[in-house]
KOLGU-4560 file (N, C-alpha, C; in nm, 3 decimals, padded with zeros to 5 digits):
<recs>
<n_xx: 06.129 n_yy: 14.182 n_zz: -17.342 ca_xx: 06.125 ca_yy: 14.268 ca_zz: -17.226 c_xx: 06.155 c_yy: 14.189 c_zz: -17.100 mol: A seq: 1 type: UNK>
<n_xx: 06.231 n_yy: 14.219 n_zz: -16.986 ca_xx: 06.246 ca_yy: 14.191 ca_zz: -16.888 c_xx: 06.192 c_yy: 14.252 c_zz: -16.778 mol: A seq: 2 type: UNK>
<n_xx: 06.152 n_yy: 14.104 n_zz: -16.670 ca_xx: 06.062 ca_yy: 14.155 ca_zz: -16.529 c_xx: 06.120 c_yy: 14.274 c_zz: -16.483 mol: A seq: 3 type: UNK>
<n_xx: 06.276 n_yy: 14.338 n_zz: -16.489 ca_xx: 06.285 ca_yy: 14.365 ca_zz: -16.387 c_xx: 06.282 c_yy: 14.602 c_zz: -16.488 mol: A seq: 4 type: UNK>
<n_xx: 06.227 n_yy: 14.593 n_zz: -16.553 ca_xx: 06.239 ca_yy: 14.700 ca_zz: -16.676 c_xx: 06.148 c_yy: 14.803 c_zz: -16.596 mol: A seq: 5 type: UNK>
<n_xx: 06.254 n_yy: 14.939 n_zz: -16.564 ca_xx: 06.171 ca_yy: 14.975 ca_zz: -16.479 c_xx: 06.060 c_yy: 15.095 c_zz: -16.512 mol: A seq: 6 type: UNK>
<n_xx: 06.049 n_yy: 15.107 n_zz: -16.665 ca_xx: 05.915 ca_yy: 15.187 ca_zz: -16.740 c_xx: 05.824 c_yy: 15.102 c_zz: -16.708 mol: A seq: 7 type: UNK>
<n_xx: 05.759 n_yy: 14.982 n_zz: -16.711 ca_xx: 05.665 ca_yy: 14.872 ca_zz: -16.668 c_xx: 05.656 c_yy: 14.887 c_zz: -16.518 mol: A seq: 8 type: UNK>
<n_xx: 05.483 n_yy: 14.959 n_zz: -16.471 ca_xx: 05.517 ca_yy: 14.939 ca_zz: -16.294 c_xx: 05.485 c_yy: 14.839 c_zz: -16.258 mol: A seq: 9 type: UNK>
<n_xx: 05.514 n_yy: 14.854 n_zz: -16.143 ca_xx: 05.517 ca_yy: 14.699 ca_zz: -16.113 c_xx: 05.338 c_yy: 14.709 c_zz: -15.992 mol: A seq: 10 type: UNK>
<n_xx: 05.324 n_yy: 14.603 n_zz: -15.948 ca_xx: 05.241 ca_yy: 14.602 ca_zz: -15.815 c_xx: 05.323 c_yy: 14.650 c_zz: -15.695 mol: A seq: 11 type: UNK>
<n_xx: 05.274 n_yy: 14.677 n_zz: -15.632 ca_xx: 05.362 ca_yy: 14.705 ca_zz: -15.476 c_xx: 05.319 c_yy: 14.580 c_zz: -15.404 mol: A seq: 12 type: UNK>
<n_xx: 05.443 n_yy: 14.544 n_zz: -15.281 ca_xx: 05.460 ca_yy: 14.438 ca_zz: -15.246 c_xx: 05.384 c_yy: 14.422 c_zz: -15.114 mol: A seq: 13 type: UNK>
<n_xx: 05.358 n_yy: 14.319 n_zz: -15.060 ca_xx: 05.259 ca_yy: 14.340 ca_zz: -14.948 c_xx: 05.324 c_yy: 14.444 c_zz: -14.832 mol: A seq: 14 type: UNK>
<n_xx: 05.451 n_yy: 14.434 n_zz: -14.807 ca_xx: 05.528 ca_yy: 14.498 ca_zz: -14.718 c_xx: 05.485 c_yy: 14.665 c_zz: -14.764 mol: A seq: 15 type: UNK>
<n_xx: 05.535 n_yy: 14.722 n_zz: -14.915 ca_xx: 05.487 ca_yy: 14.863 ca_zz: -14.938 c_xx: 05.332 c_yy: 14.864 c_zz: -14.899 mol: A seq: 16 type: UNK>
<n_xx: 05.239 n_yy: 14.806 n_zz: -14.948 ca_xx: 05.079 ca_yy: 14.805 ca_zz: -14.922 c_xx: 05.096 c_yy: 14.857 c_zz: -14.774 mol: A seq: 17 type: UNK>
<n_xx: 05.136 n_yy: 14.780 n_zz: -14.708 ca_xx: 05.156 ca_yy: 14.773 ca_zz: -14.505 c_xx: 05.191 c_yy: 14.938 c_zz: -14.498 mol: A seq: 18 type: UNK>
<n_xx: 05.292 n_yy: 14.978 n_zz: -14.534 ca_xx: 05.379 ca_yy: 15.069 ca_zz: -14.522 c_xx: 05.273 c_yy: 15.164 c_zz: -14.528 mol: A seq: 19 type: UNK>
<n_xx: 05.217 n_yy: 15.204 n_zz: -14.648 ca_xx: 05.150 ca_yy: 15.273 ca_zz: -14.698 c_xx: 05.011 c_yy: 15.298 c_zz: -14.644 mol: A seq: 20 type: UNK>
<n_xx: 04.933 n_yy: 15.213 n_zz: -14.589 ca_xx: 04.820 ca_yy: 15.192 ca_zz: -14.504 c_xx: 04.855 c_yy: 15.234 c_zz: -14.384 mol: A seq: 21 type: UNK>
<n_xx: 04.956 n_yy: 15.224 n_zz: -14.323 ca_xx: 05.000 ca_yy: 15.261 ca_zz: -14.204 c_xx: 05.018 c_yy: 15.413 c_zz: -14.207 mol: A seq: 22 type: UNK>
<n_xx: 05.081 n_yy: 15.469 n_zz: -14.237 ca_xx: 05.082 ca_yy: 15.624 ca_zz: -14.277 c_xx: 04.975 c_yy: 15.656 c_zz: -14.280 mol: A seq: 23 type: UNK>
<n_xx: 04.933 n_yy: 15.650 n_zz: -14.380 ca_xx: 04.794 ca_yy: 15.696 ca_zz: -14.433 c_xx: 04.678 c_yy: 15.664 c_zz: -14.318 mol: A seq: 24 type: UNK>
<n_xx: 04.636 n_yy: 15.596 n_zz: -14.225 ca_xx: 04.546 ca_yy: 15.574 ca_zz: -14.141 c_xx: 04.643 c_yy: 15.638 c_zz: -14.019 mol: A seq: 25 type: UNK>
<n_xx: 04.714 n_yy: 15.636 n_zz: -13.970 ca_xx: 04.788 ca_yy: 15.726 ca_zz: -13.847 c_xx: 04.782 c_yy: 15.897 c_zz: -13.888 mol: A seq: 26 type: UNK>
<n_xx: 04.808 n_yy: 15.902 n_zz: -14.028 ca_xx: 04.772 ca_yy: 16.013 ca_zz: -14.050 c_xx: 04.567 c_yy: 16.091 c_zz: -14.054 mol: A seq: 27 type: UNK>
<n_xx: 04.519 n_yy: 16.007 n_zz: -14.067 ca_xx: 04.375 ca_yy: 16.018 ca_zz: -14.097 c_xx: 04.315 c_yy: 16.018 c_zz: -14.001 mol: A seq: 28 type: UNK>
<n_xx: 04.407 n_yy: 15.949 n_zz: -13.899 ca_xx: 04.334 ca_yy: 15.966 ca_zz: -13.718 c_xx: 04.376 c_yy: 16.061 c_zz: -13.634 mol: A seq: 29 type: UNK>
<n_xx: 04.446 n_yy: 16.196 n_zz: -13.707 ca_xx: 04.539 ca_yy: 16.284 ca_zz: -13.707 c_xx: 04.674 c_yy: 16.262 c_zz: -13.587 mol: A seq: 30 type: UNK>
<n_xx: 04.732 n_yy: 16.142 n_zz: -13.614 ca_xx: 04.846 ca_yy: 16.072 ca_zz: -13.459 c_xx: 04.978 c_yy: 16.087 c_zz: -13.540 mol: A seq: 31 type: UNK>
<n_xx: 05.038 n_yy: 16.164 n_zz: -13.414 ca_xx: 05.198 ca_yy: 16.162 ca_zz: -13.486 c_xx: 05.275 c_yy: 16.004 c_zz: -13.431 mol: A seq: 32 type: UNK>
<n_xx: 05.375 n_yy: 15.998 n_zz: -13.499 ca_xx: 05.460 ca_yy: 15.858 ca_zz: -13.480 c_xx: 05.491 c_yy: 15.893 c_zz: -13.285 mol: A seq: 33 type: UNK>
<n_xx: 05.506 n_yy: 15.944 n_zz: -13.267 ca_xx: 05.528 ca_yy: 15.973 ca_zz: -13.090 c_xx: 05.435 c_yy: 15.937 c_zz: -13.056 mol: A seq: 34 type: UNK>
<n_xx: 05.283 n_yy: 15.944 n_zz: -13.061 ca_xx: 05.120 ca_yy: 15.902 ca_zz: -13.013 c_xx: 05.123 c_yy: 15.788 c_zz: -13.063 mol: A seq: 35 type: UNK>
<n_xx: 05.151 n_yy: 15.687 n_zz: -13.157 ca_xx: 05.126 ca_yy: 15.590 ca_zz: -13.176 c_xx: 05.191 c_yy: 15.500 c_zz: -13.109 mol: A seq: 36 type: UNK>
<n_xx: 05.369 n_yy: 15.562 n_zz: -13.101 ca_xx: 05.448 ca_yy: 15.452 ca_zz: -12.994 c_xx: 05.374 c_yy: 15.481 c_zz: -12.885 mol: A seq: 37 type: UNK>
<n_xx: 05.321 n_yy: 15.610 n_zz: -12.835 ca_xx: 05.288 ca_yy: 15.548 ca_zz: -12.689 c_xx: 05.208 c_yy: 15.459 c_zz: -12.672 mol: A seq: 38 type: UNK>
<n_xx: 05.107 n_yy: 15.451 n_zz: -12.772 ca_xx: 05.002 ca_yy: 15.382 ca_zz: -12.773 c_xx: 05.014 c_yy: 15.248 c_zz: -12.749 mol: A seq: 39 type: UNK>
<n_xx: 05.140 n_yy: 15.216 n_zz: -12.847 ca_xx: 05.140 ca_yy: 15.119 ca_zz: -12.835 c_xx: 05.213 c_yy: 15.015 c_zz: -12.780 mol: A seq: 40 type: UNK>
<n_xx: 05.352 n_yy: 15.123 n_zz: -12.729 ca_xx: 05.435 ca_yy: 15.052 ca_zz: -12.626 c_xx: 05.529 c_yy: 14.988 c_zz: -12.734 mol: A seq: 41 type: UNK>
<n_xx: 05.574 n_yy: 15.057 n_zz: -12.886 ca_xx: 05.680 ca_yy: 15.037 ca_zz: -12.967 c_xx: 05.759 c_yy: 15.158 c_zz: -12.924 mol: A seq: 42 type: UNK>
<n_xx: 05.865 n_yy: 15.106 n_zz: -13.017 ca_xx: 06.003 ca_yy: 15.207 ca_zz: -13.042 c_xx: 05.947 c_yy: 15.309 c_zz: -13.173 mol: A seq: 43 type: UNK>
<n_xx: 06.001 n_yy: 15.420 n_zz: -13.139 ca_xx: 05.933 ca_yy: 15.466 ca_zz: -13.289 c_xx: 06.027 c_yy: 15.442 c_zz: -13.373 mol: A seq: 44 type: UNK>
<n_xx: 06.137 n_yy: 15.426 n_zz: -13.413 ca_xx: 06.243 ca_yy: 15.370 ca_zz: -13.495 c_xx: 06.145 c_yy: 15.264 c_zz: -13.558 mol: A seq: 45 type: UNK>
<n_xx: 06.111 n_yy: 15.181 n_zz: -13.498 ca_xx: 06.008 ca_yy: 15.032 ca_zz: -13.502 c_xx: 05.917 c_yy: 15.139 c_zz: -13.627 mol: A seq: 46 type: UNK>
<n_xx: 05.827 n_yy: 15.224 n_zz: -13.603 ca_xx: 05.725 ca_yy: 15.253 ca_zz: -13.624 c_xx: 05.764 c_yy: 15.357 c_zz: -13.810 mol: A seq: 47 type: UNK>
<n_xx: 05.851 n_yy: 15.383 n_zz: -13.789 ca_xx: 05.947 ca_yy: 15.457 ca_zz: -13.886 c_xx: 05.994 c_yy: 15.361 c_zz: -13.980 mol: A seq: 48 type: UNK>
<n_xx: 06.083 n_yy: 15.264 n_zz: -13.938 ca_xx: 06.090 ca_yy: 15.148 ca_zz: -14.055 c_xx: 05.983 c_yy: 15.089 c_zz: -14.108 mol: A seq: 49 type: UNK>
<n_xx: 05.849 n_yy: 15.075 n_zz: -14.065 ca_xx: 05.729 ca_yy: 15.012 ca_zz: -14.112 c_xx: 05.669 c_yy: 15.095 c_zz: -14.212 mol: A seq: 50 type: UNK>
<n_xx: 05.674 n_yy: 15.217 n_zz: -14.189 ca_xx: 05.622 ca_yy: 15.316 ca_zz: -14.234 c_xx: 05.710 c_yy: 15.374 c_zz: -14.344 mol: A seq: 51 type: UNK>
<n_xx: 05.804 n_yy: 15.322 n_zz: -14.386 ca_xx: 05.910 ca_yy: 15.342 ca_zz: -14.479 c_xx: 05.907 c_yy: 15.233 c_zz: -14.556 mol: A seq: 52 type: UNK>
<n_xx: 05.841 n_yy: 15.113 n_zz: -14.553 ca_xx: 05.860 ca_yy: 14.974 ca_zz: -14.631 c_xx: 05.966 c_yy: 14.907 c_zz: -14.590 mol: A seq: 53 type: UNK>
<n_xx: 06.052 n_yy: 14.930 n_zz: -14.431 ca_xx: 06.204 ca_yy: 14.886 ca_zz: -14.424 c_xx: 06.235 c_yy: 14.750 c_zz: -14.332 mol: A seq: 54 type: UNK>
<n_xx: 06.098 n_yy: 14.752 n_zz: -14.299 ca_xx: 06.112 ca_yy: 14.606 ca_zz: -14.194 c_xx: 05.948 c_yy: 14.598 c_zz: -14.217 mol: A seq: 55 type: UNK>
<n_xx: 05.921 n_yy: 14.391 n_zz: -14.219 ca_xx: 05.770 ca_yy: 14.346 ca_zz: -14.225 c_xx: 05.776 c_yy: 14.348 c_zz: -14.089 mol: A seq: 56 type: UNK>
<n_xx: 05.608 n_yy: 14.400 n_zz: -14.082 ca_xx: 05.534 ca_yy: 14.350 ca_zz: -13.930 c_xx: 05.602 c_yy: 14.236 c_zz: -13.886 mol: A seq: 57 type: UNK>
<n_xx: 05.606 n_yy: 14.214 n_zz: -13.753 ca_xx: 05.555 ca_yy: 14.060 ca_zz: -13.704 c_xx: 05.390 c_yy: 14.079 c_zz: -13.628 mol: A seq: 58 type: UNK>
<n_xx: 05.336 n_yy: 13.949 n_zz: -13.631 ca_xx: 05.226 ca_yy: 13.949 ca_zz: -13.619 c_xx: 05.210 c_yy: 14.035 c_zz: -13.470 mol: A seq: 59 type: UNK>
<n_xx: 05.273 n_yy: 14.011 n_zz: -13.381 ca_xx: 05.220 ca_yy: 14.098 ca_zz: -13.253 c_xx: 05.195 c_yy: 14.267 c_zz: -13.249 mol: A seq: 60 type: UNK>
<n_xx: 05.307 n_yy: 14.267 n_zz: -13.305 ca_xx: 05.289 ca_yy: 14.438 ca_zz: -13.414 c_xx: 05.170 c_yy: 14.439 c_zz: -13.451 mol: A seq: 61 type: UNK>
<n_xx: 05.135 n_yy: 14.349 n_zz: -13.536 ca_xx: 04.991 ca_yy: 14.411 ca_zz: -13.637 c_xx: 04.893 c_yy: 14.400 c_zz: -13.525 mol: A seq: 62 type: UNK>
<n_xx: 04.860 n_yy: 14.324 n_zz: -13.462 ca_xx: 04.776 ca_yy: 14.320 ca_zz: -13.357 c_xx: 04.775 c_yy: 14.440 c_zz: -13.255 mol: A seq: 63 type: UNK>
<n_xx: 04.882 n_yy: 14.495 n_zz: -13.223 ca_xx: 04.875 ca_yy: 14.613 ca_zz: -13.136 c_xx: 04.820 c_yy: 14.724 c_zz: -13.220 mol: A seq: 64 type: UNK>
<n_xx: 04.901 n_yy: 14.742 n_zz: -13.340 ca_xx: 04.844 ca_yy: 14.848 ca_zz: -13.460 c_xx: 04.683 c_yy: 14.843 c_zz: -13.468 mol: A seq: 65 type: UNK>
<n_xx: 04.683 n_yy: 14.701 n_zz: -13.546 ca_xx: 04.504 ca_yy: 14.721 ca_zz: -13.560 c_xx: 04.426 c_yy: 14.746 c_zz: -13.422 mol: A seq: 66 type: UNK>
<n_xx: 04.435 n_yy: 14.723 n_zz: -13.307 ca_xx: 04.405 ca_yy: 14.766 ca_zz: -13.194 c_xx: 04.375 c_yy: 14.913 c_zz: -13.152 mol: A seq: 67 type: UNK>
<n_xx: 04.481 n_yy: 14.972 n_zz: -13.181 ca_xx: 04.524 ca_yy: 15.154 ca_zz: -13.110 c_xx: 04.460 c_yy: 15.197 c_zz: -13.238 mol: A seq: 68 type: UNK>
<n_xx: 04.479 n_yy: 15.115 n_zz: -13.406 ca_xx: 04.433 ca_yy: 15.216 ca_zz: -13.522 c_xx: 04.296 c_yy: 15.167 c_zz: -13.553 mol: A seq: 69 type: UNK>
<n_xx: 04.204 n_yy: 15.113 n_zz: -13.477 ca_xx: 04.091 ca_yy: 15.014 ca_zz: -13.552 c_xx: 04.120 c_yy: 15.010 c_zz: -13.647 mol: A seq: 70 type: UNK>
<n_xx: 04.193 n_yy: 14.933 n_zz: -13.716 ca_xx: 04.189 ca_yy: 14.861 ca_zz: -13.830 c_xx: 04.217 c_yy: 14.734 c_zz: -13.815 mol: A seq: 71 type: UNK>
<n_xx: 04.082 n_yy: 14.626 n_zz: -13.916 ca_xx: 04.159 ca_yy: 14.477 ca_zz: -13.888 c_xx: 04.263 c_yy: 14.479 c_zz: -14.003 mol: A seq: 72 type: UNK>
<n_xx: 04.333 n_yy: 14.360 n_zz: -13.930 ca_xx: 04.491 ca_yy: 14.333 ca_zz: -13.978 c_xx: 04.482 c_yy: 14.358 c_zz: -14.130 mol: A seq: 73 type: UNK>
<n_xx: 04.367 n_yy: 14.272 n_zz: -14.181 ca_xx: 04.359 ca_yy: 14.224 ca_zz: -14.342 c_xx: 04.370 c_yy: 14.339 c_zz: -14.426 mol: A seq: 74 type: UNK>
<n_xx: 04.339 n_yy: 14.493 n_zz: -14.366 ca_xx: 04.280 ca_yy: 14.639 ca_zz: -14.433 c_xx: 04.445 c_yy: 14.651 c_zz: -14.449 mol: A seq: 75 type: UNK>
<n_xx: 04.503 n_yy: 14.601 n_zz: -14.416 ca_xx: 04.653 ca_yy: 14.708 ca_zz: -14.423 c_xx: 04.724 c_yy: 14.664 c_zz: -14.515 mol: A seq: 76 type: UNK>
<n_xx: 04.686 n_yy: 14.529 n_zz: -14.556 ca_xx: 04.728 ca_yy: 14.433 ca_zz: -14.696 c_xx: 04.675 c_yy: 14.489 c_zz: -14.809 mol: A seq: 77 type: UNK>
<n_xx: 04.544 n_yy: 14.505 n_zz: -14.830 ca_xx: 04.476 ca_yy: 14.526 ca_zz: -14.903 c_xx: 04.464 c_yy: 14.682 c_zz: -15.026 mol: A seq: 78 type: UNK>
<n_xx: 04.602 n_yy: 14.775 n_zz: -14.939 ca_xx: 04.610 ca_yy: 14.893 ca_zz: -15.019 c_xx: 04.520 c_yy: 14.951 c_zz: -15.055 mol: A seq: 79 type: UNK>
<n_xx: 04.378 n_yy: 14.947 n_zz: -14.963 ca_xx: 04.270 ca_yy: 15.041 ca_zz: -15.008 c_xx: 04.288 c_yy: 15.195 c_zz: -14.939 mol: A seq: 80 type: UNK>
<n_xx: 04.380 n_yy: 15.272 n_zz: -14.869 ca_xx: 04.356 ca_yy: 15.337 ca_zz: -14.832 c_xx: 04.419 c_yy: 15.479 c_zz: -14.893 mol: A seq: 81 type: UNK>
<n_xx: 04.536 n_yy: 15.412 n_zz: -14.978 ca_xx: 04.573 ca_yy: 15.519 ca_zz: -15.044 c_xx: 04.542 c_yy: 15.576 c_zz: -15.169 mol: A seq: 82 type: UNK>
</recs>
């Protein structure tokens, strides 16, 4: 069998985990992607690729995020929310 066989799932990668935590907690604090850029003084394009798995944070990102979303940084790695 080969790694890449795609009946075998795989883990999701820290970037999907991100992706996925992000949604899911913007959604749970009931904020559309428009309320969050304001919040946070991103592009929502910015906020849309993250939220798609299509670009990693950079750290100043996560810091504004966990800020506007109380969440610390580490919760958004961790894929507990979905």
């Amino acid at each position: 069998m080969s790694d890449d066989d795609p009946t075998i799932p795989r883990d999701p990668t820290p970037r999907e985990r991100f992706a996925s935590s992000l949604r899911h907690v913007r959604g749970v604090r009931g904020m559309t992607q428009d309320r969050l850029t304001y919040l946070t003084d991103m592009h929502r394009t910015e906020i849309s690729l993250l939220e798609r798995s299509l670009r990693e944070p950079r750290l100043g990102t996560l810091i504004k995020l966990s800020a506007v979303l109380e969440v610390p940084i580490d919760r958004f790695f961790e894929g507990q929310f979905t």
